[in-house]
C-alpha positions as a Markdown table, in Angstrom:
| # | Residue | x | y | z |
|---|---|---|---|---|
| 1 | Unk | 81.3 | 104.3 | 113.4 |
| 2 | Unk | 85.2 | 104.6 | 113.2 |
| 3 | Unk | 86.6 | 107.7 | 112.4 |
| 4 | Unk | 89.1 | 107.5 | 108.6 |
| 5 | Unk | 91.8 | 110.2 | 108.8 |
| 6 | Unk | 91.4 | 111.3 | 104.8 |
| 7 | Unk | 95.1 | 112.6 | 104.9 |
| 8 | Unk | 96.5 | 109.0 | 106.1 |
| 9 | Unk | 94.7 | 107.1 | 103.9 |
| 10 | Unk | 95.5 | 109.5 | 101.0 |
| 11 | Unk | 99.6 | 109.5 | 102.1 |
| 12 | Unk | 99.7 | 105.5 | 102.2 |
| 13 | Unk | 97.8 | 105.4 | 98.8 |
| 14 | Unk | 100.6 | 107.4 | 97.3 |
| 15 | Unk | 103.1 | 105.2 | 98.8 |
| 16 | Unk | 101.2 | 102.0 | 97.9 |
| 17 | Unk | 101.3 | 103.8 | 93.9 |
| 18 | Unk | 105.5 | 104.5 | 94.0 |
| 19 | Unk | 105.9 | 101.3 | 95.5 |
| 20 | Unk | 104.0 | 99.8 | 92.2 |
| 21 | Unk | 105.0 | 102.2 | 89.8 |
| 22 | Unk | 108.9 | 100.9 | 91.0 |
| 23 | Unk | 108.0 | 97.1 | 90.6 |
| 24 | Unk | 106.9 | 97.6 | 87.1 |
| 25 | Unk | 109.6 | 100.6 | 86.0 |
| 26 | Unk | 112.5 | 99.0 | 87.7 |
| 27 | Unk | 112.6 | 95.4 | 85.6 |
| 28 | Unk | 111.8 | 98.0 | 82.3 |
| 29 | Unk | 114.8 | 100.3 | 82.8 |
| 30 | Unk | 117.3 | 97.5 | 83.5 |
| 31 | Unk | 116.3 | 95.6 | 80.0 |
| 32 | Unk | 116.5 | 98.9 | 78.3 |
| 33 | Unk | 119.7 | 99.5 | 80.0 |
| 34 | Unk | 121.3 | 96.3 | 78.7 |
| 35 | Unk | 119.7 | 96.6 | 75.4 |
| 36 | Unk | 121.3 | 100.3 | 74.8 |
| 37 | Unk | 124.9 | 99.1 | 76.5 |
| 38 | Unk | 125.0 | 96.1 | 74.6 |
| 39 | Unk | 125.9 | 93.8 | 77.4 |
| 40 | Unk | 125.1 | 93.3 | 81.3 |
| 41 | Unk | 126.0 | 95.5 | 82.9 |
| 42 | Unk | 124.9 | 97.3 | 86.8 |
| 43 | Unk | 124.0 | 101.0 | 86.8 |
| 44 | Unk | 122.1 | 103.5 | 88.0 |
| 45 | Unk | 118.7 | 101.5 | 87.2 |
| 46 | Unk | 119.4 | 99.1 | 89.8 |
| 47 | Unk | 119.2 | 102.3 | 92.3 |
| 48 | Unk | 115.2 | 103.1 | 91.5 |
| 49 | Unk | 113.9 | 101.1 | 94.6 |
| 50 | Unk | 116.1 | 103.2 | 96.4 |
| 51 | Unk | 114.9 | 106.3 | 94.9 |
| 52 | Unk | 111.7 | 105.0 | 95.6 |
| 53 | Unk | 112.5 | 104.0 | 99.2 |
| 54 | Unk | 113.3 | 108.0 | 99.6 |
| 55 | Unk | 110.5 | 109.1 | 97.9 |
| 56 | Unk | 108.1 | 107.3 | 100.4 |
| 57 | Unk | 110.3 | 108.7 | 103.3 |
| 58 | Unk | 109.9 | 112.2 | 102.2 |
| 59 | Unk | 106.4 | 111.7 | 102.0 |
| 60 | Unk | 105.9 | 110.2 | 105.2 |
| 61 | Unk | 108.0 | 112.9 | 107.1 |
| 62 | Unk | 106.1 | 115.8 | 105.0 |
| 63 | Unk | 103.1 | 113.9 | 106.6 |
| 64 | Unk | 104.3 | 113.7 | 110.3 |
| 65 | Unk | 105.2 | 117.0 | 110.2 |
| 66 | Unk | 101.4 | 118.3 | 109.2 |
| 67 | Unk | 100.2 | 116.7 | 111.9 |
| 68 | Unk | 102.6 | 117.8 | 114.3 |
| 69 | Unk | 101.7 | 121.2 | 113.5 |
| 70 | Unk | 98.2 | 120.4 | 113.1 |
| 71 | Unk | 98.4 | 119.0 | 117.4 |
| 72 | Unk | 100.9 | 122.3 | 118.1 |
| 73 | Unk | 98.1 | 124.2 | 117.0 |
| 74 | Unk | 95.2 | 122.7 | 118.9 |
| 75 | Unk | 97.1 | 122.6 | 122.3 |
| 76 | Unk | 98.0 | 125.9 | 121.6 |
| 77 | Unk | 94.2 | 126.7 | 121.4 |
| 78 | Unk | 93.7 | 125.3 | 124.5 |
């Protein structure tokens, strides 16, 4: 039986949901956008995959470091 790392699993479900939630808000936020300006314009809605891009980084290093402290810990044990 293969061993599932719950914390893994549960950090690239939360990336798989930003990546999502930035497919359907980004397309929203630039009609809104043009709709409030008036005319076409590029602004700061056409940075939110970017945003997002950081979030998943963020995550990801929060999650690397957990687990480096989680080995550091067990060698230390040793």
């Amino acid at each position: 039986m293969k061993k599932i790392n719950k914390k893994k699993l549960i950090v690239r479900i939360l990336e798989l949901l930003v990546i999502i939630v930035t497919i359907i808000l980004t397309p929203i936020a630039i009609k809104y956008a043009t709709m409030t300006r008036g005319y076409d314009a590029v602004g700061g809605e056409y940075l939110l995959p970017i945003l997002a891009i950081i979030i998943i980084l963020i995550i990801e290093t929060i999650y690397e470091e957990s687990e480096d402290k989680k080995n550091n810990k067990k060698s230390k044990n040793k």
